[in-house]
C-alpha positions in Angstrom: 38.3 -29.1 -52.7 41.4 -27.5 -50.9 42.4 -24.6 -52.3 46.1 -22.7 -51.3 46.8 -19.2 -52.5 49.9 -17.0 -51.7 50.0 -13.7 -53.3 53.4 -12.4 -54.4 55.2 -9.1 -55.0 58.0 -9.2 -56.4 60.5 -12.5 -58.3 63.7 -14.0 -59.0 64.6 -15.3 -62.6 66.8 -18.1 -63.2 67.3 -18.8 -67.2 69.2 -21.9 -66.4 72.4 -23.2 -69.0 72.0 -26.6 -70.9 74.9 -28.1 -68.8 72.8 -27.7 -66.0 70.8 -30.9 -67.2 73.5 -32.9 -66.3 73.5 -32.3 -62.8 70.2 -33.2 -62.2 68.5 -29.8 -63.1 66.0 -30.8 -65.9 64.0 -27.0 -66.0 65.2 -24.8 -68.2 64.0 -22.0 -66.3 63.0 -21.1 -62.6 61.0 -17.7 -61.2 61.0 -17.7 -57.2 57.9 -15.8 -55.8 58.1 -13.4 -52.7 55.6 -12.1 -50.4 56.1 -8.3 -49.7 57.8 -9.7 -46.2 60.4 -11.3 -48.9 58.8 -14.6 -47.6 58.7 -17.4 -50.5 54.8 -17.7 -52.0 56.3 -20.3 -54.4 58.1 -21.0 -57.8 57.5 -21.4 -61.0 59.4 -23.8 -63.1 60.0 -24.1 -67.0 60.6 -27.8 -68.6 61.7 -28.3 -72.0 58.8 -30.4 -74.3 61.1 -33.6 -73.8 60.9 -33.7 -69.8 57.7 -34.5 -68.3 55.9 -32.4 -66.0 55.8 -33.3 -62.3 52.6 -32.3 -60.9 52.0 -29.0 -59.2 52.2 -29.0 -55.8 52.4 -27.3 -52.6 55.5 -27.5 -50.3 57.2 -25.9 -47.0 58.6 -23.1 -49.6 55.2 -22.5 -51.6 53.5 -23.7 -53.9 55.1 -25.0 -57.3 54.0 -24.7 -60.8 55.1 -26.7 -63.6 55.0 -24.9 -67.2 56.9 -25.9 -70.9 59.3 -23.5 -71.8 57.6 -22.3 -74.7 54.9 -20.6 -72.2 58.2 -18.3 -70.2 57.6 -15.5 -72.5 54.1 -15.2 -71.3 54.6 -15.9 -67.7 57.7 -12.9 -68.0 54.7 -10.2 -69.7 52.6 -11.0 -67.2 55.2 -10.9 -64.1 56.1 -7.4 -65.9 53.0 -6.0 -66.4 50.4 -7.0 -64.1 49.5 -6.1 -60.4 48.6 -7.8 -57.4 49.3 -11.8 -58.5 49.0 -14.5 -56.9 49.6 -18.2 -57.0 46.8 -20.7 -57.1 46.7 -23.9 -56.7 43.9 -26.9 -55.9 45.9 -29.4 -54.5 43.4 -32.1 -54.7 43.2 -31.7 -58.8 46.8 -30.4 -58.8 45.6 -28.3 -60.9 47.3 -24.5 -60.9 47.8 -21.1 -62.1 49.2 -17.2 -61.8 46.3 -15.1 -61.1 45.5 -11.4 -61.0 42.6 -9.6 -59.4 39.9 -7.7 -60.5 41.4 -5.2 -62.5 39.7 -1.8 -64.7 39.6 -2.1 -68.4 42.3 0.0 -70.4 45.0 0.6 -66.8 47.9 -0.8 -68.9 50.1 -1.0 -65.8 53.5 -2.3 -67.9 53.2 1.2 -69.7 
């Protein structure tokens, strides 16, 4: 199994306009992740349900996740409210995810 994980610190969101689909830009959403050195850990991209999902990978600028849109609203919460994450990804399965550390019960860092 090879594993890659890149932990991240802070984001850029891109909500991207319908028009953009016809310049070759099927997501519907993009979050870039950043190292604290403001070096690229990776990026998350939203399809619409129509579009299928290329498989997660990881590239020169990090590793890429592929999610539906309908799961941005989560992803968001989570950027907002948890500490440290990290990217994860097996690139053997292609299988992915955001991740947090071990973290105490109750810390509520979003409030």
């Amino acid at each position: 199994m090879s594993i890659v994980q890149r932990d991240f610190t802070s984001y850029v969101v891109y909500y991207i306009s319908e028009s953009s689909v016809n310049v070759g830009m099927p997501q519907d959403a993009e979050i870039d992740c950043f190292t604290a050195d403001n070096k690229r850990a990776g990026i998350i991209y939203f399809y619409p349900e129509n579009v299928p999902l290329p498989s997660n990978c990881n590239t020169v600028n990090g590793i890429y996740l592929y999610y539906r849109i309908r799961r941005f609203a989560d992803v968001m919460t989570m950027l907002k409210e948890e500490k440290p994450l990290y990217l994860y990804l097996d690139t053997i399965k292609k299988f992915g995810y955001i991740g947090t550390s071990i973290e105490p019960v109750g810390e509520q860092e979003g409030i």
